[in-house]
Steps between C-alpha positions, in 0.01 A plus 500: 500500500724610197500142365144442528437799300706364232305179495170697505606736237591209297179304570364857357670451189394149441168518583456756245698318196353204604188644484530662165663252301379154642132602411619476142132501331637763227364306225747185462351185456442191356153353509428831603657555840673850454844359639528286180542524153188630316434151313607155562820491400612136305589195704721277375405142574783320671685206311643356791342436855355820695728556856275493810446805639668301831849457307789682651477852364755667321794677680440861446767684295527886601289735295736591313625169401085361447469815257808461315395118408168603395400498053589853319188662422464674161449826442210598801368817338490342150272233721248733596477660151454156362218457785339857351526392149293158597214692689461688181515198280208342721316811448518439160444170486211517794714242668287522806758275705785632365432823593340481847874265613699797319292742674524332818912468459522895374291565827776268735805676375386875435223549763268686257135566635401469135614149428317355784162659421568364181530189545219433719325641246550303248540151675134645655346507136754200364317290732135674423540300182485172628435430843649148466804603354749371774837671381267831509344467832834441662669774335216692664630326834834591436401929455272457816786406710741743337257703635465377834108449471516151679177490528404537136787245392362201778143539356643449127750190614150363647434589088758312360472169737247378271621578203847385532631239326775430798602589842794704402301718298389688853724357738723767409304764522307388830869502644611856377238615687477336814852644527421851418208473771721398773398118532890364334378142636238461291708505180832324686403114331481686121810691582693201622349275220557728214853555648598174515363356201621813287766609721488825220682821649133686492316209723815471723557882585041464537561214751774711679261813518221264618825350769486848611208601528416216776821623679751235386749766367836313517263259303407742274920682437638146456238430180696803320798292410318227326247695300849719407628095388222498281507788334578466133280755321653851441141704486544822666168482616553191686792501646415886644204379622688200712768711638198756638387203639802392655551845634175517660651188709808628602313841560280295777797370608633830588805472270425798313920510345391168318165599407657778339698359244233298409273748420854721341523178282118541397477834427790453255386260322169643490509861506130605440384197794371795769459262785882383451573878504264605795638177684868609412470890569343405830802277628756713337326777733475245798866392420729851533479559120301750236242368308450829364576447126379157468164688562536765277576262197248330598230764529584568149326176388232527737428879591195426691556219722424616835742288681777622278365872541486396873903421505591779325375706789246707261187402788245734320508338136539127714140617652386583153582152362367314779156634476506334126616188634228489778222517272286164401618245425864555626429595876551213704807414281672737599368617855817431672749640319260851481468407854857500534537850354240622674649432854865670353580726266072579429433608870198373461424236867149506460471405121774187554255396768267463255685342278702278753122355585384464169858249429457318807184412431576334192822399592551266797881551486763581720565796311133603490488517877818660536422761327166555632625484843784788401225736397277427845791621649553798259136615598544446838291185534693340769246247603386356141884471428568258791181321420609462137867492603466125633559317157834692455672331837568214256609656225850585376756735733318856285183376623533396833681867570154628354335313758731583755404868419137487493551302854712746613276785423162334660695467787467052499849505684556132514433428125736766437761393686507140403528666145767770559713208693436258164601800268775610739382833580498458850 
């Protein structure tokens, strides 16, 4: 009895972190999906024939050893005051692209409500101007996503078909969010293709999300060491951005020691990135340790990021800041992590519910469901959460124990047990 209560209470803890940080929709993306950069980041065309994805990966170093090989960075905070001083120059300048990508980018690494109203704004009146302005329209695509209106991004993709001079101008895009509505299959052949033809360390680490996402996880951990190989640019910004990524794999994975140092490594080299310090204050917490002043410092730069205000224990000013963040046009984009504060430190069952419903809904995901079926059970809806716990049976060891509770608690004894004896509960 005492050692299944270990492996439940660990399940517990999994399920949760998994939960939290594997949803990763914060606002980092790269044609738009919020788990990559803000803007395409440049590819360097290969010189020399692209590897198949089918060649014999890369042995995997330790973390430790991966992160030590990696390019310095400059200065990190010098990079976002760089990235302030070029919003402000395409002000200026009425640099309409300029300033919805460096809008987009200050929105992925700070989190700020106002840079993401912003910029739909103004890619919303850059393309007004001309409606067959290509580079406009899918900048528009790009904010939708950010925003997780999937809807409105498909109907402007169906936009840009015509207009498009080729494929790859929406192949992208159509692939970003496929992904980000739960159907990873429908964007593998563009992952694989871009990956092996530009085998860059942005479309390998995208192939290895999309790996995971269609539960081919090993798959996905043993990409890590060769988009580390090709890694030779030192941007702060980039290189944070892939070892989030990376984390978020290892996180799934249920090594949380080794996603840990690769968010530690992120956070230092880019201080003011808050989903490299949500990520790391989370697994320090998860982990035995005290994330306690990396949230203070980092509540200086960003005093009302609900998350943040959410870690730092102060609940009643979190609630405050989420109620911004939950207004039009930001609410589904961040429905699950409210959601997630809702059903913890806000106390609030019925209102993650809500918001649980609203993500799965417009999320197909793993994640989506898992989170929907933890606040069914949080409200006592025992019967919807077996219904909607089926999906999760094949899902990684956090959300199979999810399952395994909502089975347990609707009383559907044999599913249960075939799970418990899988997760080694029983």
């Amino acid at each position: 009895m005492e050692a299944r209560l270990v492996v439940a209470t660990r399940l517990v803890v999994a399920a949760t972190l998994v939960a939290v940080l594997a949803s990763g929709c914060r606002g980092d993306h790269a044609a738009a999906r919020r788990d990559e950069p803000a803007t395409s980041l440049p590819a360097t065309t290969p010189t020399t024939p692209a590897p198949s994805i089918a060649a014999p990966p890369i042995a995997a170093p330790p973390i430790s050893s991966l992160i030590a090989a990696l390019p310095q960075s400059p200065d990190g905070p010098q990079e976002l005051t760089s990235l302030d001083l070029q919003i402000e120059q395409a002000r200026r300048t009425q640099d309409s692209e300029a300033l919805i990508e460096g809008l987009a980018r200050r929105a992925m690494l700070r989190g700020r409500h106002e840079d993401y109203r912003a910029a739909l704004d103004r890619a919303r009146a850059f393309w007004a101007e001309d409606k067959h302005n290509t580079r406009a329209l899918a900048a528009l695509i790009r904010i939708h996503t950010q925003l997780h209106d999937f809807d409105e991004a498909e109907h402007r993709i169906n936009d840009l078909r015509p207009l498009a001079s080729d494929r790859s101008d929406w192949t992208a895009l159509e692939a970003t969010v496929a992904e980000a509505r739960g159907k990873p299959e429908l964007a593998r052949d563009h992952r694989e293709r871009t990956a092996k033809v530009h085998p860059t360390p942005t479309n390998l680490t995208s192939l290895a999300a999309n790996l995971a996402m269609r539960g081919e996880l090993d798959g996905a951990v043993a990409m890590i060491p060769r988009a580390a190989a090709a890694l030779h640019d030192p941007s702060p910004v980039l290189i944070s951005w892939l070892l989030v990524q990376w984390g978020r794999l290892y996180v799934q994975k249920g090594e949380l020691a080794a996603a840990r140092e690769l968010f530690a490594e992120a956070h230092e080299r880019l201080p003011g990135y808050v989903d490299a310090t949500v990520q790391l204050a989370t697994t320090l917490r998860a982990t035995g340790g005290d994330p306690d002043d990396v949230v203070a410092a980092a509540l200086v730069a960003e005093p009302h990021h609900p998350e943040l205000l959410a870690l730092a224990g102060r609940a009643k000013d979190a609630h405050a800041a989420w109620a911004v963040y939950l207004t039009p046009p930001l609410e589904r984009a961040f429905a699950d992590h409210a959601a997630r504060f809702y059903l913890g430190p806000g106390g609030d069952p019925a209102r993650a519910l809500a918001l649980a419903t609203t993500n799965d809904l417009n999320r197909l995901t793993l994640e989506a469901r898992t989170l929907l079926v933890e606040a069914e059970l949080a409200n006592g809806l025992v019967d919807p959460a077996c219904r909607d716990a089926r999906r999760l049976t094949s899902g990684t060891r956090a959300q199979q124990f999810v399952a395994w509770r909502a089975y347990t608690a609707c009383g559907q004894t044999a599913e249960a047990t075939l799970l418990a004896q899988t997760l080694g509960i029983r």
